[in-house]
N, C-alpha and C positions, 0 to 999 in steps of 0.2 A: 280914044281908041275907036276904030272902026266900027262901025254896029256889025258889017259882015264877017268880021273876026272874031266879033265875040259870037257870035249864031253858028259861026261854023265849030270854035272850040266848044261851047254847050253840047253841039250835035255831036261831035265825037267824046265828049265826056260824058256822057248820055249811054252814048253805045258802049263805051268801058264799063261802067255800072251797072248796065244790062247783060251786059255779056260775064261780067265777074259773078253775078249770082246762081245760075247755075255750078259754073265752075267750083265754087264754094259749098256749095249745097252735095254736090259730089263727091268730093273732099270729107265733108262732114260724116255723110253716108257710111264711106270706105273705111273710115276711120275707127267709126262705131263697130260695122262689121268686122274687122281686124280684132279689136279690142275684144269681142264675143267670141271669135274663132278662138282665139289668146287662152282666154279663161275657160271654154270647153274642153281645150284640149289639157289643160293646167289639171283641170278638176277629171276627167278621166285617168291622167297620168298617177292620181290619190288615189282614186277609186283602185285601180289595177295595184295598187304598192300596198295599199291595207289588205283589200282580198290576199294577197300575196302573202304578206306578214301574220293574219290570223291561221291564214292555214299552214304557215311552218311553225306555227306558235305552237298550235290547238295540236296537233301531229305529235310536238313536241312533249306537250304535257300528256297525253294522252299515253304515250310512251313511257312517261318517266314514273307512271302512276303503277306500271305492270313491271316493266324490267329498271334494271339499272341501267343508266347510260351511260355506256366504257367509251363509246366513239361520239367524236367532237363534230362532226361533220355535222349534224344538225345545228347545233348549236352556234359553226362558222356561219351557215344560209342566214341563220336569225340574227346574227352580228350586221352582217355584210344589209340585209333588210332592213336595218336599223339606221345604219348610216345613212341609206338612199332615204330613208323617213326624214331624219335632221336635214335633211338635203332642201324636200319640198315642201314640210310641216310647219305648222303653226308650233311654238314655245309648249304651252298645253299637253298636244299630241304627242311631241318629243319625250315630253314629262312620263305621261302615261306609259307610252310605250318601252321606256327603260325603268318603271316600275315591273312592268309584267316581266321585263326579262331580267329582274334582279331578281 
């Protein structure tokens, strides 16, 4: 093979290698970042559905301690809060949480 063939494919296989590491480095970055955005927003989405659920819970008992409860409407909020829980919960949470409302 030529020597100048192969000095010019080195050169340009050279410059691919050097040029793909940034690109990849980039890549990696974005990826991680995604991934964090991902789970920040995953884990507020809990945070807002248990606040949600403790206080139609707590509402709930706190009600049923003084009067009777003839109307369902509470009880639908804490159903329909339940589901959206089995929805994004862990097995455990799910547990818990349909203890407290049985």
């Amino acid at each position: 093979m030529n020597p100048a063939v192969i000095a010019a494919l080195a050169a340009v296989g050279g410059s691919c290698a050097g040029a793909l590491g940034p690109v990849l480095t980039a890549f990696l970055i974005q990826r991680g970042t995604d991934r964090r955005t991902s789970l920040d927003r995953t884990i507020a989405q809990r945070q807002l559905l248990y606040s949600e659920f403790i206080k139609e819970a707590s509402a709930l008992y706190a009600k049923s301690l003084t009067t009777q409860l003839d109307d369902l409407d509470g009880l639908i909020a804490l159903s329909a809060l339940l589901g959206r829980i089995h929805l994004l919960a862990s097995d455990p949470v799910v547990q818990e949480a349909e203890l407290f409302v049985m």
